[in-house]
C-alpha positions as CSV (number, residue, x, y, z in Angstrom):
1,X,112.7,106.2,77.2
2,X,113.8,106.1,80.8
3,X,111.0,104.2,82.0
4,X,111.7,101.4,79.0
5,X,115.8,101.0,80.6
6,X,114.7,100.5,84.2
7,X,112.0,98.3,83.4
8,X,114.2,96.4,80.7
9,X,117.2,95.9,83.7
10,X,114.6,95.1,86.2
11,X,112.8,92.6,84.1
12,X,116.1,91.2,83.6
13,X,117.2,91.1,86.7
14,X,114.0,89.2,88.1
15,X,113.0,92.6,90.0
16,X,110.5,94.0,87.7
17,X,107.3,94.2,89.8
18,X,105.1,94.0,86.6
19,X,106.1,90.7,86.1
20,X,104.6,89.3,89.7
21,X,100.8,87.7,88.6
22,X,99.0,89.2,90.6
23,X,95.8,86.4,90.7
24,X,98.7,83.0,90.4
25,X,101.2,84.8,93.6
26,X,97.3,85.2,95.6
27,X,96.7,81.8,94.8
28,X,100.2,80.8,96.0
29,X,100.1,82.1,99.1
30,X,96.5,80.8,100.1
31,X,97.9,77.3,99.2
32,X,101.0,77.9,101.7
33,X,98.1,79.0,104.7
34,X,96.1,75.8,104.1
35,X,99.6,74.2,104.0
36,X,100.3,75.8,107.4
37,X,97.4,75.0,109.5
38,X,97.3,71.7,109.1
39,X,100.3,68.9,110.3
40,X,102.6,69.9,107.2
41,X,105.1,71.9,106.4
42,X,105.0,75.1,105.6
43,X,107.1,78.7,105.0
44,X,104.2,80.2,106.7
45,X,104.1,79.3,110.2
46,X,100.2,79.9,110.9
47,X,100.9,80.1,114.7
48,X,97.5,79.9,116.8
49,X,97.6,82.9,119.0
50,X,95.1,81.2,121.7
51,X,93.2,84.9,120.9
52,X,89.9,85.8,120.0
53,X,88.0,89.1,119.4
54,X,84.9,88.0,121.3
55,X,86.6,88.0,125.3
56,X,85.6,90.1,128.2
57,X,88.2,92.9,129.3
58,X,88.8,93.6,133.1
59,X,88.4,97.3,133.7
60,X,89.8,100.0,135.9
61,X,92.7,97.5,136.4
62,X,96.0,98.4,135.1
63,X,98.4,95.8,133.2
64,X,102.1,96.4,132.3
65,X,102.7,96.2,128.8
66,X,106.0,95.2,126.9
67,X,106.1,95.5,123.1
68,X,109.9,94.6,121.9
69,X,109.8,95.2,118.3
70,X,112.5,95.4,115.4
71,X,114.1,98.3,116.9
72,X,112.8,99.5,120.5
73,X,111.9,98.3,123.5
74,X,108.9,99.9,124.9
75,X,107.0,99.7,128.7
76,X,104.2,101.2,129.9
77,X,101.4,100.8,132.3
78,X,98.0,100.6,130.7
79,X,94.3,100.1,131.9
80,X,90.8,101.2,130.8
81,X,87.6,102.6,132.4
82,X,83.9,101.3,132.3
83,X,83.8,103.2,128.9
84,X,86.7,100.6,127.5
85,X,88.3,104.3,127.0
86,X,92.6,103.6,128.0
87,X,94.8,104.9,130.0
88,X,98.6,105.1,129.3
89,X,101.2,105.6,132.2
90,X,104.6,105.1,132.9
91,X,106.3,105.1,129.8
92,X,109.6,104.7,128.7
93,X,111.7,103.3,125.7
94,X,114.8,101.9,124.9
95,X,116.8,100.1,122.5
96,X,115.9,96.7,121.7
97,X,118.4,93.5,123.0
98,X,120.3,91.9,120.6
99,X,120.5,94.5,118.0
100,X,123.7,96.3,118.5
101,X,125.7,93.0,119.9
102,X,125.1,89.4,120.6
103,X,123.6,88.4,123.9
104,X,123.7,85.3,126.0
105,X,120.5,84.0,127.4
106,X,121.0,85.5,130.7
107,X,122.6,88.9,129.5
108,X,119.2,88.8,127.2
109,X,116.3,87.9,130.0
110,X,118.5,90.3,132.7
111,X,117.9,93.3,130.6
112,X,114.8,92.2,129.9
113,X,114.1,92.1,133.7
114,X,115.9,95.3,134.3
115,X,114.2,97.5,131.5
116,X,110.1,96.5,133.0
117,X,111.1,96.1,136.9
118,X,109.7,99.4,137.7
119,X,106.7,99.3,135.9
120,X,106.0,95.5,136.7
121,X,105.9,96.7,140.0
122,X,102.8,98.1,139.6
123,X,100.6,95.4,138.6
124,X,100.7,91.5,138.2
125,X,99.3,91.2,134.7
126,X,101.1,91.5,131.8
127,X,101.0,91.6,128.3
128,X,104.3,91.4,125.9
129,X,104.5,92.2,122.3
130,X,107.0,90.0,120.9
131,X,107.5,90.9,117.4
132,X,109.4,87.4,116.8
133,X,108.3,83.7,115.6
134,X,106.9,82.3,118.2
135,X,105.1,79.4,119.6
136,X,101.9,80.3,121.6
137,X,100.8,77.8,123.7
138,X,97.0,77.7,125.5
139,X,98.6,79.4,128.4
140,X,99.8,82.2,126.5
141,X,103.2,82.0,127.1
142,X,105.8,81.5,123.9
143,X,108.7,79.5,122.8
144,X,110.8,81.5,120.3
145,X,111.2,79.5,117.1
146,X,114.1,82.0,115.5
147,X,115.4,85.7,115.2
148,X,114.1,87.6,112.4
149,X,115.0,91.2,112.3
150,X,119.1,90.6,112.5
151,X,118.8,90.4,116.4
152,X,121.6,88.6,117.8
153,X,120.7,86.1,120.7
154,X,121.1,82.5,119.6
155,X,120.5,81.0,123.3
156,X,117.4,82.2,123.5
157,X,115.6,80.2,120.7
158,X,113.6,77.5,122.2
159,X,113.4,79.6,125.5
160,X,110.1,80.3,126.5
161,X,109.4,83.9,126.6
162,X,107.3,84.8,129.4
163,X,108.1,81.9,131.8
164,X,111.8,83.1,131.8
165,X,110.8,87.2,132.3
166,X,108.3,86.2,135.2
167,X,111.3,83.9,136.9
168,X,113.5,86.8,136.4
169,X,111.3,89.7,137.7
170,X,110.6,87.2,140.6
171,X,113.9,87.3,142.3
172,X,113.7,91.1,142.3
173,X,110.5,91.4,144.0
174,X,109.1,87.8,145.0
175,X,105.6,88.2,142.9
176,X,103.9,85.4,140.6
177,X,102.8,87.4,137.8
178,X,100.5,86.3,134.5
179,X,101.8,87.0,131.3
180,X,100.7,86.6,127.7
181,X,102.6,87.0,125.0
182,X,101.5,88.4,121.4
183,X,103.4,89.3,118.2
184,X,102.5,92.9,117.2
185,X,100.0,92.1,114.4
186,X,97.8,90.2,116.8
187,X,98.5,93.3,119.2
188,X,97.4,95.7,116.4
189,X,94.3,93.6,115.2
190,X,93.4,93.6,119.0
191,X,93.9,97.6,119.3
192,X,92.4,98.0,116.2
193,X,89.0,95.8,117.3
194,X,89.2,98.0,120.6
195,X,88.6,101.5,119.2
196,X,86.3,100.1,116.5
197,X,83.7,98.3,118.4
198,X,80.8,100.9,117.5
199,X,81.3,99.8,113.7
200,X,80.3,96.6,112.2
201,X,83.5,95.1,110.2
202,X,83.3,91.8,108.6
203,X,86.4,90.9,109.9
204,X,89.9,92.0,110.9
205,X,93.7,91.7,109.8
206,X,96.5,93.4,111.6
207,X,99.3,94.1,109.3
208,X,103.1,95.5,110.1
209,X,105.0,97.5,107.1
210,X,107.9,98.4,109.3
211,X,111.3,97.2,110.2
212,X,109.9,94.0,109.3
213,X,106.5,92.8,107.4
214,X,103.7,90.6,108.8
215,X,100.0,89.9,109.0
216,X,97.7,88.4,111.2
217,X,94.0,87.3,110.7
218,X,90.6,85.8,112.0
219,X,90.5,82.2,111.1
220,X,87.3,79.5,111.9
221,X,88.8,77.4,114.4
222,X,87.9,74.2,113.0
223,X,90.0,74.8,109.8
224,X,93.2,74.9,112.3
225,X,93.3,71.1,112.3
226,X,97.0,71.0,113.3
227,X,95.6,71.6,116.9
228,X,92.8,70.1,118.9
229,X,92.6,73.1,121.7
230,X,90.6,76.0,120.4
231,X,88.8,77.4,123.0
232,X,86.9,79.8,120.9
233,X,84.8,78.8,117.3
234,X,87.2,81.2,116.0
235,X,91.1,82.2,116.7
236,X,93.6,85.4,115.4
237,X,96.0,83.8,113.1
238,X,100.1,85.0,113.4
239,X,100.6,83.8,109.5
240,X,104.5,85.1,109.7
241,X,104.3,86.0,106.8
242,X,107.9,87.2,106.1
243,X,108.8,83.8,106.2
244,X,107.4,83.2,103.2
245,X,109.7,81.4,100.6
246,X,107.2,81.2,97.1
247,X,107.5,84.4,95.9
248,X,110.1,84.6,92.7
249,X,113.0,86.4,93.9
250,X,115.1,88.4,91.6
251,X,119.0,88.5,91.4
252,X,119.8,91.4,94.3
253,X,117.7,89.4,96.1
254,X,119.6,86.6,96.4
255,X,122.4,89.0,97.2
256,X,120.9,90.6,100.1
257,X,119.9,87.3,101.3
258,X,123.3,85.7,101.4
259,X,125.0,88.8,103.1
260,X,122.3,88.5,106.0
261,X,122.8,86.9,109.5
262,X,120.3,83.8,108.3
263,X,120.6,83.3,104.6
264,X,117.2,81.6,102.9
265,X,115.0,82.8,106.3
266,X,112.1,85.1,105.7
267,X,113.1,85.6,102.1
268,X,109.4,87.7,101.6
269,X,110.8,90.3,104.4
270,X,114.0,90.6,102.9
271,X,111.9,91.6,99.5
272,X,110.0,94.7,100.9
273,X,110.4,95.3,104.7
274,X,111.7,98.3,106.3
275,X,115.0,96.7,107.6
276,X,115.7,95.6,104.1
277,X,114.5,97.4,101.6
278,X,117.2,100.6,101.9
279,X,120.3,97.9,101.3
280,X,118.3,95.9,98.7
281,X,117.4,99.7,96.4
282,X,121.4,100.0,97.4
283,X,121.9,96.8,95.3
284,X,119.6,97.6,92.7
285,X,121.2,100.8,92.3
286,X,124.9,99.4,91.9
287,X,123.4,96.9,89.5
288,X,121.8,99.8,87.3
289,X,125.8,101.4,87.7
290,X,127.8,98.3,87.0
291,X,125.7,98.0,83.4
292,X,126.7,102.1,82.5
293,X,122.9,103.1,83.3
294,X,123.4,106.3,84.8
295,X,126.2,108.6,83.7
296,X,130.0,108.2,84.2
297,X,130.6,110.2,87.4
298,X,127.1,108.7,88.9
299,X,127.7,105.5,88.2
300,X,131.7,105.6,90.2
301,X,129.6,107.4,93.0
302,X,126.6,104.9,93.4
303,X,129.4,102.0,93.0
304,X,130.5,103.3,96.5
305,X,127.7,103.5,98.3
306,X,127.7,101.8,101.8
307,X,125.5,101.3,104.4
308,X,122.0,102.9,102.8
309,X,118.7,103.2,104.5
310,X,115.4,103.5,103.7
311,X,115.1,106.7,105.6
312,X,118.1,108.2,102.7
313,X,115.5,106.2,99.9
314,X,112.6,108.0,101.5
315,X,113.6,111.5,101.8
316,X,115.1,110.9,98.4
317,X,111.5,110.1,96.4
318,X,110.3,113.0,98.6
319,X,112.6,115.5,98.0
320,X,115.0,114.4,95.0
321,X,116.9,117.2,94.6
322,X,118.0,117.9,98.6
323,X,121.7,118.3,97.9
324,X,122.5,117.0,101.7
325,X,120.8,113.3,100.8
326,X,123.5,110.8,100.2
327,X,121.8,109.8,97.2
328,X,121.6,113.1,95.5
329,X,125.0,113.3,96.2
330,X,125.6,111.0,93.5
331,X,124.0,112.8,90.6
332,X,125.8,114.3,88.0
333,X,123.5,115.0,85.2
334,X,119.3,115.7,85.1
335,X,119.3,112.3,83.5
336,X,120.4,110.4,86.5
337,X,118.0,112.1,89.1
338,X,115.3,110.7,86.6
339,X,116.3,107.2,86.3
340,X,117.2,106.8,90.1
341,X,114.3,108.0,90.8
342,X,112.0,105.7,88.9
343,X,114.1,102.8,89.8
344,X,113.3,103.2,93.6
345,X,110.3,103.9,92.5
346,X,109.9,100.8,90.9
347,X,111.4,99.2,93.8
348,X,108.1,101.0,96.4
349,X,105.9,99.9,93.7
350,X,107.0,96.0,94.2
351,X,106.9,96.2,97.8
352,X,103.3,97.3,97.5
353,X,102.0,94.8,94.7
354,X,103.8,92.1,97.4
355,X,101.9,93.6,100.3
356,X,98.7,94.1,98.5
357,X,99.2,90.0,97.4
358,X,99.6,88.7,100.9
359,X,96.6,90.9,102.5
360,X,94.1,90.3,99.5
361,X,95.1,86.5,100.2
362,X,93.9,86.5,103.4
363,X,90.5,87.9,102.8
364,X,89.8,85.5,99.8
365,X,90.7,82.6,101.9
366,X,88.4,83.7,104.9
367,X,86.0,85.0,101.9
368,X,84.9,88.1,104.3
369,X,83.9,91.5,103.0
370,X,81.3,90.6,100.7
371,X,79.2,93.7,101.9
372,X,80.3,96.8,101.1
373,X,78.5,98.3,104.4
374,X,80.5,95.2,105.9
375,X,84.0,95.4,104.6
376,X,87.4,93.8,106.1
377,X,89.0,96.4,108.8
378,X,92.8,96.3,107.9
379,X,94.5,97.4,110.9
380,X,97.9,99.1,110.0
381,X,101.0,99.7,112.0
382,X,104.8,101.0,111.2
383,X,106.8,103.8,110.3
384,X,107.0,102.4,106.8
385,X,103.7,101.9,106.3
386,X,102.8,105.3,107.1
387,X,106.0,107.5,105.8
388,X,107.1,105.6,102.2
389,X,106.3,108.0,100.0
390,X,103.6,106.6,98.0
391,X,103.1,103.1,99.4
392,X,99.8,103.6,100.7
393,X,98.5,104.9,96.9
394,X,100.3,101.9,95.1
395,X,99.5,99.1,98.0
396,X,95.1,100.9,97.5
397,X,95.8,100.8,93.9
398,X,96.3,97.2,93.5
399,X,94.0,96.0,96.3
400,X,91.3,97.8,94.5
401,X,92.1,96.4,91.0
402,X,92.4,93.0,92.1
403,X,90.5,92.0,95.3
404,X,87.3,94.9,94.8
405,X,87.0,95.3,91.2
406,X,87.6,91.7,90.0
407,X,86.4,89.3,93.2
408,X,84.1,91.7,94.8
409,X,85.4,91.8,98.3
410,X,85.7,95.0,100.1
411,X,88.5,96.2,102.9
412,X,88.9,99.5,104.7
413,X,92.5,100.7,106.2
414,X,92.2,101.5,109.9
415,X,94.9,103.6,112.1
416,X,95.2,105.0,116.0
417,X,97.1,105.7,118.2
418,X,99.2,103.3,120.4
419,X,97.3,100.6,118.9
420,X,100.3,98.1,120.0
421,X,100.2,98.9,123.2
422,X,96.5,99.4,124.0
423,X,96.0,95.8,122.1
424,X,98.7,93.9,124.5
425,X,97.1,95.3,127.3
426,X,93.7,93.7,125.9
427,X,95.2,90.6,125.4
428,X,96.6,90.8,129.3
429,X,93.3,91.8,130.7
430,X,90.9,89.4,128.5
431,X,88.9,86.3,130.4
């Protein structure tokens, strides 16, 4: 009986992930890549990364590596023997720019300069995970298009990345320094590929279920006709994927949208993403309280929620009766532990079907994975990814259903360690 409510107020709400088509939403989305990597417009950016999985790494050499992502600021020192085996050094990590207040340009590019001047120190090549839309060009430097994430810098778009850190790091120390700049799904797909290279995968996506959501992949050069540069026959992919704008979004949605610091941007992270997905359950929750779904006394306490995370969602679905969770503070009878419960549930379970769309996409358009000896590595990175309490089954569940059992194409989930960081340092060092 429970299960018929929330999915009844879901449905009606446009949240319900059962009512996503699964095969029309794949279809969708492969239309918006095409769309993107030729001359027209597109919510998917489809930004050539300049990269390929086929260069040479220098060894025994070390390269600084920066990877700013939706919440830290990490830098390190990173190089790798004759055995392609890395080294990590130097390490430190701090909160990212922008995030707690807004930044000028120079206030952003000085702490910039004043968080890697140590560690740059120590070597002239550099690698910088920027986990932000942005503009690669065949040098490997950046422009950033816009701010995702809720970071606060507005001078900055349009600035190129690593042109402006090198300048900076230049009047410290007087050194001309090489930079390339990656977003963290090409970073991953590289670290990934790096601590794979004894197996025989038909191809490779990186994919981010954090603070935000993205995925990169390996696309045949000559298909990326909005350029005329490819070095390589083939080039890794930044699809920006939050970005994406086709998706049906549902009434809290558009909420949560609206209340943001750039209403009708990256409307498919807003949906699922780590950053996101705590305040839109929030929504969901007071919707479900403002139509009497949970009991008197739960509904007044859910209507004053304020501020909720997906950590407080997480340790909820794993531990729903942990009196010190702000959510379980809200309870008043057995009945409203159960509906909560399968209504954030519900809301993991969309997040996943949306993930599972967006990656089986990508391997239907590149049509790799045909073998099952030969499948598709997916290279996974982020806290959410790995923590949500059953993401991982739901996002397997429908991948299987869908992309294995009905179009025959197979894909295996690969994790390491540092995988950021040891795939910026490849892109650094790679001739």
């Amino acid at each position: 009986m429970s299960k018929t409510i929330i999915t009844q107020f879901l449905s009606q709400h446009g949240m319900y992930y059962g009512d996503l088509n699964f095969e029309t939403e794949c279809q969708k989305f492969i239309a918006e890549m095409e769309k993107g990597l030729s001359q027209e417009g597109s919510s998917l950016d489809m930004i050539p990364t300049y990269l390929s999985v086929k260069n040479n790494i220098d060894t025994n050499v070390p390269a600084v590596v920066i990877d700013a992502g939706g919440t830290n600021f990490r830098v390190g020192l990173v190089s790798f023997d004759d055995n392609m085996q890395p080294s990590i050094s130097d390490f430190s990590k701090t909160r990212m720019p922008g995030i707690e207040r807004e930044l000028s340009k120079q206030e952003f590019f000085g702490t910039l300069v004043d968080y890697t001047k140590d560690v740059a120190a120590k070597s002239t090549e550099i690698g910088f995970c920027f986990s932000y839309p942005t503009q690669i060009n065949k040098d490997k430097d950046g422009l950033l298009l816009r701010w995702s994430k809720e970071v606060k810098a507005p001078e900055v778009v349009g600035e190129m990345i690593g042109a402006n850190l090198v300048e900076g790091l230049k009047e410290v120390d007087g050194k001309d320094r090489n930079v390339a700049i990656l977003n963290d799904t090409v970073a991953t797909l590289l670290g990934g590929k790096g601590i794979t290279s004894e197996r025989n995968f038909d191809g490779y996506i990186g994919f981010i279920f954090g603070t935000g959501t993205n995925l990169c992949y390996i696309e045949d050069s000559s298909k990326i006709t909005k350029i005329t540069d490819a070095q390589d026959d083939t080039m890794i992919i930044n699809t920006e994927s939050g970005a994406y704008n086709k998706l049906p979004r549902g009434a809290m949605d558009k909420v949560l949208d609206e209340s943001s610091n750039n209403p009708g941007d990256y409307q498919l992270e807003k949906m699922i993403s780590g950053r996101y997905l705590g305040p839109l359950v929030q929504e969901v929750l007071k919707g479900a309280a403002k139509e009497g779904i949970f009991s008197t006394g739960c509904n007044e306490k859910v209507m004053a929620l304020e501020n909720l995370e997906l950590i407080d969602v997480s340790l909820f679905v794993a531990h729903p009766h942990n009196s010190e969770n702000v959510l379980v503070q809200c309870i008043e009878e057995a009945t409203d532990c159960t509906l909560m419960y399968e209504l954030i549930d519900a809301m993991i379970e969309r997040a996943a079907k949306i993930s599972a769309i967006k990656l089986s996409a990508c391997i239907l358009k590149t049509g790799a994975g045909r073998d099952q000896a030969r499948p598709v590595a997916i290279v996974g990175e982020g806290t959410t990814f790995y923590k949500l309490k059953d993401y991982r089954q739901k996002l397997d569940f429908y991948m299987r259903s869908h992309l294995t059992k009905e179009h025959g194409h197979y894909y295996e989930f690969i994790q390491g360690e540092d995988l950021n960081l040891i795939g910026t340092a490849i892109a650094a060092l790679a001739h």
